[in-house]
C-alpha positions as CSV (number, residue, x, y, z in Angstrom):
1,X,149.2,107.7,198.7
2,X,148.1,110.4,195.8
3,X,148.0,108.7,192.7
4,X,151.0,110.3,190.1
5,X,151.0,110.7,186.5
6,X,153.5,112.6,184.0
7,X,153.3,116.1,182.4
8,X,156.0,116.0,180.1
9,X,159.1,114.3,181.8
10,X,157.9,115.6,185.3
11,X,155.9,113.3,187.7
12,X,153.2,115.2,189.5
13,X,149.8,114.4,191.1
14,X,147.5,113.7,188.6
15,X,144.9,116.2,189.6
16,X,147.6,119.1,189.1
17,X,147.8,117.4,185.1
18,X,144.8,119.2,183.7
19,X,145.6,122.1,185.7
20,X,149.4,122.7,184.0
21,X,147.7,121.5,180.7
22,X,145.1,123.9,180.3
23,X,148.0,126.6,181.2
24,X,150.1,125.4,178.2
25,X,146.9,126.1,175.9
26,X,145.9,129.3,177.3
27,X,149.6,130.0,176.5
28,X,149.3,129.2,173.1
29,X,145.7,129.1,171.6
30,X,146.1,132.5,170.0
31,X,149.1,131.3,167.8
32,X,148.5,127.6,167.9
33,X,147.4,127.5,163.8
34,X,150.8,129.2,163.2
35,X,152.8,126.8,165.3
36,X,151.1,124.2,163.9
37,X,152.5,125.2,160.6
38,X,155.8,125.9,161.8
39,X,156.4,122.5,163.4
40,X,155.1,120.7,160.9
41,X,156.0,122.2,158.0
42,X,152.4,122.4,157.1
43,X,152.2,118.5,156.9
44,X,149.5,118.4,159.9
45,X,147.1,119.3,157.2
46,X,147.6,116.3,155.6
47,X,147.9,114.2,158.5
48,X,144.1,115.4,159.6
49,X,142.9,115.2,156.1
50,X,144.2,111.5,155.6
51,X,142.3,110.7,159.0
52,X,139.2,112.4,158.0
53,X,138.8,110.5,155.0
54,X,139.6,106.8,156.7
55,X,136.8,107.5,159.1
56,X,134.7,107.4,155.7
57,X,132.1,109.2,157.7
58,X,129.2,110.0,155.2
59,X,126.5,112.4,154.8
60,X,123.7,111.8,157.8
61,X,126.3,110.8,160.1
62,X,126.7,112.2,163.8
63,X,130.5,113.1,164.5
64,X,131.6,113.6,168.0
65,X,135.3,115.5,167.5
66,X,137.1,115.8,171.3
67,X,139.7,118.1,171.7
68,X,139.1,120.1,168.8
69,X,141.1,122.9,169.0
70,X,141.1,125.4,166.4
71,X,138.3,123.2,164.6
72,X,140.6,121.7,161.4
73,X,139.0,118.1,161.5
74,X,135.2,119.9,162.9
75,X,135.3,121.8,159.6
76,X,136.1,118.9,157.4
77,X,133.8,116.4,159.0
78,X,131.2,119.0,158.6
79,X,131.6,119.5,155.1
80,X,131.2,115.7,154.4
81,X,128.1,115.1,157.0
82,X,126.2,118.1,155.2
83,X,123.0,119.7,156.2
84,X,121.7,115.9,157.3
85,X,124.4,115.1,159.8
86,X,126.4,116.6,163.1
87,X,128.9,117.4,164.3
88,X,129.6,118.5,167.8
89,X,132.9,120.0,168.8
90,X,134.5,120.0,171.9
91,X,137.2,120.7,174.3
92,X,138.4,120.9,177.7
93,X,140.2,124.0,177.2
94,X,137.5,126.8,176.5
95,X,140.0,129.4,175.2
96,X,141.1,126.9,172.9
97,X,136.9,126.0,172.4
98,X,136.5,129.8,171.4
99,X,139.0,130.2,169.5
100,X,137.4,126.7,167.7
101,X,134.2,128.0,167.2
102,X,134.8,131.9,166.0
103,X,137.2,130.1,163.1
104,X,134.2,127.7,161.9
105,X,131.8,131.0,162.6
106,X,133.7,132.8,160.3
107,X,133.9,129.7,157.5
108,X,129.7,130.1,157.8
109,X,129.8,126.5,159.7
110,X,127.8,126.5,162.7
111,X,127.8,123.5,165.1
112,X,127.2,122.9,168.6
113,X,129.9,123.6,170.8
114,X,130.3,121.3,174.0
115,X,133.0,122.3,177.1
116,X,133.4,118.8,178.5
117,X,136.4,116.3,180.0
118,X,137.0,113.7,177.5
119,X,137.5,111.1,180.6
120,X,133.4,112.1,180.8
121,X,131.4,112.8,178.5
122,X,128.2,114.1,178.7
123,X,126.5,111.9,175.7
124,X,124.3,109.2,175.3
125,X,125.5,105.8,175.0
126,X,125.6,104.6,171.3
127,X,125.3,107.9,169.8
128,X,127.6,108.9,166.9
129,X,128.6,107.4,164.1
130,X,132.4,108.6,164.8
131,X,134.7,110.1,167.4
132,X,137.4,111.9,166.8
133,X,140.9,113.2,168.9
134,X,143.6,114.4,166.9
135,X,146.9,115.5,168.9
136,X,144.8,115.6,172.0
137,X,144.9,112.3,173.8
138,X,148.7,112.4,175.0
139,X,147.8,115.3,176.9
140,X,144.5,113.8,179.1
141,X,145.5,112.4,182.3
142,X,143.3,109.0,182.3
143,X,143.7,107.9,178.9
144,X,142.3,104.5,179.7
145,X,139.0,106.2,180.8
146,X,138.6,108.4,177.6
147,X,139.3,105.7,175.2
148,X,136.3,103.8,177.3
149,X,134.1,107.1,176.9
150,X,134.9,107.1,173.3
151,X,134.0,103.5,173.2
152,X,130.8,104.0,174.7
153,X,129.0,106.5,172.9
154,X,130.2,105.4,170.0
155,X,127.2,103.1,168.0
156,X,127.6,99.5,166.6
157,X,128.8,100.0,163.1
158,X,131.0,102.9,164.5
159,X,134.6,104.2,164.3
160,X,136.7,106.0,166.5
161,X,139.8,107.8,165.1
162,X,142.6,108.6,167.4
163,X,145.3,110.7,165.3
164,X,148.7,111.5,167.3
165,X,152.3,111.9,167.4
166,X,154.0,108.3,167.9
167,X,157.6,106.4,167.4
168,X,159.0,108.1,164.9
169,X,161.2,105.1,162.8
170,X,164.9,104.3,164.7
171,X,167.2,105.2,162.0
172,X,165.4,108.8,162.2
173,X,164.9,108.9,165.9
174,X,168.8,111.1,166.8
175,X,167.2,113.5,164.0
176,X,163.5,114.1,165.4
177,X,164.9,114.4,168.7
178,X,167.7,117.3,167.7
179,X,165.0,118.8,166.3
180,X,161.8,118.4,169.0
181,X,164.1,119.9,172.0
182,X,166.3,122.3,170.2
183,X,164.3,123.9,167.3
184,X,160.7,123.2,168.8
185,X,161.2,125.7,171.5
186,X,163.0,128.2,170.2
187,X,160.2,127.9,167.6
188,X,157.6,128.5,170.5
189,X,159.8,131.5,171.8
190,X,160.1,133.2,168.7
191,X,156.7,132.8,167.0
192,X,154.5,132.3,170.7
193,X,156.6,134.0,173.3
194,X,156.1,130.8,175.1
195,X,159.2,127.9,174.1
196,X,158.5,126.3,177.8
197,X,154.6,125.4,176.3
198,X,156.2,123.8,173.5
199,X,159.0,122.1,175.3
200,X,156.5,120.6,177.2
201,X,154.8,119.2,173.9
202,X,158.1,117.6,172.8
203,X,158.3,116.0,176.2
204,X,154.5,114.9,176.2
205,X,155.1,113.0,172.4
206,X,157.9,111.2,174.2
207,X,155.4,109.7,177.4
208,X,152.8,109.3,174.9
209,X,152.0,105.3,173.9
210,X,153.7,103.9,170.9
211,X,151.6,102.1,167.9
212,X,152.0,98.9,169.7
213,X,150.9,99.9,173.3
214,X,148.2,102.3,172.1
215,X,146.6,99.9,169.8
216,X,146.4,97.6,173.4
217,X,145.3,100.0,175.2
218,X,142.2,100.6,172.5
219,X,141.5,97.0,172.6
220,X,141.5,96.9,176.5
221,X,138.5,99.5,175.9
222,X,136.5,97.4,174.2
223,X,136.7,98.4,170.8
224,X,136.4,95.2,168.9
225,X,138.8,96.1,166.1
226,X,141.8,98.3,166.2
227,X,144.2,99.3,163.4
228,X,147.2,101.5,162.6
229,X,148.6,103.6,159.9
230,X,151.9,105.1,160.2
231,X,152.4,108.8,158.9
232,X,155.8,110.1,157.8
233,X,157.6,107.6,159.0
234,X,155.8,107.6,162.2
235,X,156.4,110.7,163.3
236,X,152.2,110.6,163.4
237,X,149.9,107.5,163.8
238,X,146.5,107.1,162.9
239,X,144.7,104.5,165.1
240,X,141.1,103.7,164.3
241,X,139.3,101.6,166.6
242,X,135.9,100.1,165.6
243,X,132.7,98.9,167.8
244,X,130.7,96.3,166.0
């Protein structure tokens, strides 16, 4: 029997997930910074900001960040490791990688630049000082296996940050929902040409773990300390798992 997972509120087979996933961001790479602000309202540069800084990654440090996108948390973790430290971004998706790098190319911040499946990652064991995923792990089909990868090449002493949308609070709940499937895509439409892309988004938040389950599932990885902070009501969690 072919083993099934979710994108969005569909069931498919999960090796057609990455497939329809990597659509949706070659759909929307080239305006995903304006979307971002859009949907957020420009608070998604607080949220990754907030989870830089509780990582309290330090100058020296290695940084691994997975799923990086147009390279907001690369460029700040950069800035605090300095000319002594790394940090390596990567990402599945390598329109979304490109786009990553040209926007840290043009801040004068080189780094290396790594195409790779976070359920495999081609590091070391015991390797960086942090990990990083922000709005990236609701969209990987085996998220057991990636927190495990994380785990992994993460040294003793380390941190891994996960930073995604979760449970926003009840009493909010009929609010963020009116919002996420009636706004959010006509958003997309308008600004991206593309409200199916960010449908699907709205739907992925929804079949993502809450605080509670994803804080299991972290702990079922290995890591040997796992905490949460809500973010605006819990519209966005931080999770931070530590390997001692």
């Amino acid at each position: 029997m072919t083993d099934r997972t979710h994108f969005g509120f569909e069931d498919v087979p999960v090796e057609d997930k990455a497939r329809r996933v990597r659509g949706v961001f070659d759909s929307v790479a080239g305006k995903y910074d304006l979307m971002n602000d859009l949907m957020s309202a420009g608070l998604h540069r607080l949220w990754k900001r907030f989870a830089v800084a509780a990582t309290r990654v330090r100058p020296g440090m290695r940084v691994l960040d997975l799923a990086s996108g147009t390279g907001d948390l690369a460029l700040q973790f950069a800035r605090r490791v300095g000319s002594t430290g790394e940090v390596v971004l990567t990402d599945i998706n390598g329109t979304m990688l490109e786009g990553g790098r040209d926007r840290l190319v043009n801040e004068g911040v080189l780094l290396p630049v790594v195409q790779c499946d976070a359920e495999s990652l081609p590091f070391p064991d015991a390797h960086f000082d942090c990990v990083s995923i922000a709005f990236g792990l609701r969209n990987v089909t085996r998220k057991e296996r990636a927190l495990s990868e994380m785990r992994r090449v993460l040294r003793p002493g380390g941190v891994a940050a996960v930073l995604e949308f979760s449970r926003v609070l009840a009493p909010l709940a009929p609010v963020y929902d009116w919002y996420s499937f009636n706004v959010l895509p006509r958003l997309g439409q308008l600004a991206a040409g593309d409200g199916d892309s960010y449908r699907y988004l709205a739907e992925s938040i929804r079949m993502h773990p809450d605080q509670a389950a994803l804080k299991s599932a972290m702990e079922e990885a290995g890591f040997d300390r796992v905490e949460f902070h809500n973010l605006t009501a819990g519209v966005v969690a931080l999770h931070l798992g530590y390997r001692f």
